[in-house]
N, C-alpha and C positions, 0 to 999 in steps of 0.2 A: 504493500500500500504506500509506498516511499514516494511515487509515482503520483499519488491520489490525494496530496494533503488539500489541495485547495476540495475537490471532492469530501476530504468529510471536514472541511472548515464549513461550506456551505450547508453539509448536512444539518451540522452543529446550527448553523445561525438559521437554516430556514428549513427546518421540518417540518418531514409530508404527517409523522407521527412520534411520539413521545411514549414509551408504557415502562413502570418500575420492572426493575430486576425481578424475575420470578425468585432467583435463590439469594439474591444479595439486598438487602435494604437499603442498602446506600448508594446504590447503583442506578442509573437509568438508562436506559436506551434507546436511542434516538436510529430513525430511518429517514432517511430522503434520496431524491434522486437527482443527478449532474448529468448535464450536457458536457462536462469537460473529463470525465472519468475515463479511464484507461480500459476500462470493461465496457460490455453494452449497456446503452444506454435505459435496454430494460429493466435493469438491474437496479436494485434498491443498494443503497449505501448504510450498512449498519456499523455504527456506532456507540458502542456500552463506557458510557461516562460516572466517573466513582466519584459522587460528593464527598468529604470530609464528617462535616456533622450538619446540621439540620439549619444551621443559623449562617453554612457557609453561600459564598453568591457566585463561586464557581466549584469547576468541578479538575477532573484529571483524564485524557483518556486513557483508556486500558485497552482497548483493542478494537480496528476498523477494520471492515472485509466485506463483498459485495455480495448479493445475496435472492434468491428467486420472490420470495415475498416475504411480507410482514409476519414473521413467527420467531420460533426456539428462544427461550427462556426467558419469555416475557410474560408479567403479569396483566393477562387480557384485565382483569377487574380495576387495574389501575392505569387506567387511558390518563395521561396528562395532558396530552396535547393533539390533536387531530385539526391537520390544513382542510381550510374550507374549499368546497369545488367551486369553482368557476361558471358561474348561468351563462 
């Protein structure tokens, strides 16, 4: 992913979705997708970013990689963020 940072810099600032870590609490995951990505452009951009503690206003990433769709070990119940479609 050395290739992709501006890909999940964008992810990070303009995600298609947001849901908590299924196994980590402190974790989130972030999905979006880039026109400038080194992979297809079908491809979602997952990004699992590790807050500190609760009162932090950033976070760390821990690991980027591209991916068939919105899944694997995220907490469906905690949706934070969902991009709105376009009418």
């Amino acid at each position: 992913m050395e290739n992709n940072v501006e890909a999940i810099k964008n992810t990070i600032e303009d995600p298609v979705a947001i849901y908590g870590s299924l196994e980590w609490p402190n974790r989130d995951v972030y999905f979006g997708k880039s026109e400038i990505a080194t992979y297809k452009s079908s491809l979602y951009t997952k990004v699992v970013i590790e807050i500190p503690n609760e009162y932090s206003d950033h976070g760390m990433v821990v690991s980027a990689w591209p991916q068939k769709e919105i899944n694997g070990n995220i907490n469906e119940k905690e949706l934070k963020h969902v991009k709105p479609k376009l009418r």
